[in-house]
N, C-alpha and C positions, 0 to 999 in steps of 0.2 A: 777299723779299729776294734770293731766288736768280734772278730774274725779271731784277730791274734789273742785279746785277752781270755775266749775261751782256749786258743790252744796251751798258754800260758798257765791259764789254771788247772787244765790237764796234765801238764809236761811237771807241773809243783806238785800236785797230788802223788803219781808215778813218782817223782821223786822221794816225796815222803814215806810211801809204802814199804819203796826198797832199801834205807837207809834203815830203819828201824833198828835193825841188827846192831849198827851203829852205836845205838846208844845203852847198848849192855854192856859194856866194857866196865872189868869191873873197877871201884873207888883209889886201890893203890895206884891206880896206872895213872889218875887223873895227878894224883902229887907231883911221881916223875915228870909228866907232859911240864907240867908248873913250876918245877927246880930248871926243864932243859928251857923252856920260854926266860926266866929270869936268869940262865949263864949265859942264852944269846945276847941279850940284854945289857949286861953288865960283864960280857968278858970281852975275849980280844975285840968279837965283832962291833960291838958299840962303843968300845971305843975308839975302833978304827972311827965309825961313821961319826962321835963327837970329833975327832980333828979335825975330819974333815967338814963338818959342820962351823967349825969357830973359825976353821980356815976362811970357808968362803964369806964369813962376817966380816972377818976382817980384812978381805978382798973389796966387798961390797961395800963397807966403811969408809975402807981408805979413798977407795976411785969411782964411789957411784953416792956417796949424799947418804948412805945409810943411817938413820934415826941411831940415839946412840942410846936411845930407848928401846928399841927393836935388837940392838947388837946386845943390851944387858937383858933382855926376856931369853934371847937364847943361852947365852952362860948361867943363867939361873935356872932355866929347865933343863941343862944335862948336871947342874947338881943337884937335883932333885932326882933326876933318873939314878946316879948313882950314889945318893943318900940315900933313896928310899928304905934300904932296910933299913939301916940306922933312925931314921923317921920314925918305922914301924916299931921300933924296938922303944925309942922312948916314949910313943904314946901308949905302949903296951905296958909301959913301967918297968921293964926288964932293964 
């Protein structure tokens, strides 16, 4: 065990040496990255994966005993996923 964990913390060091580079990237780039994270999020693709999500709740609901507490925690987390700005906005007072 003691074998691996030194190679381990060789192969994390080496990793960190070379990555450095990495993290100059300059501040406007980090916004973009942060608009395309929240249109993955909130465009076609999540809500593909919301149907498909409420789908298989109400797959699991219907033919397998699904808590109908577990089926309302998911419909209440993908309006949150897609209120969040609106959220952000009215606790920002905007």
């Amino acid at each position: 065990m003691k074998k691996y964990s030194s190679l381990l913390l060789t192969m994390l060091a080496i990793g960190l040496v070379t990555i450095e580079p990495a993290f100059a990237a300059p501040v406007d780039n980090i916004s973009g990255v942060l608009d395309r994270i929240v249109n993955l999020i909130t465009g076609v693709w999540g809500t593909s994966l919301a149907i498909i999500a409420v789908a298989f709740t109400g797959i699991a609901w219907a033919f397998f005993g699904l808590e109908l507490r577990r089926a309302i925690g998911v419909i209440i987390g993908i309006a949150v996923v897609f209120g969040a700005a609106q959220i952000v906005a009215m606790i920002q007072g905007k």
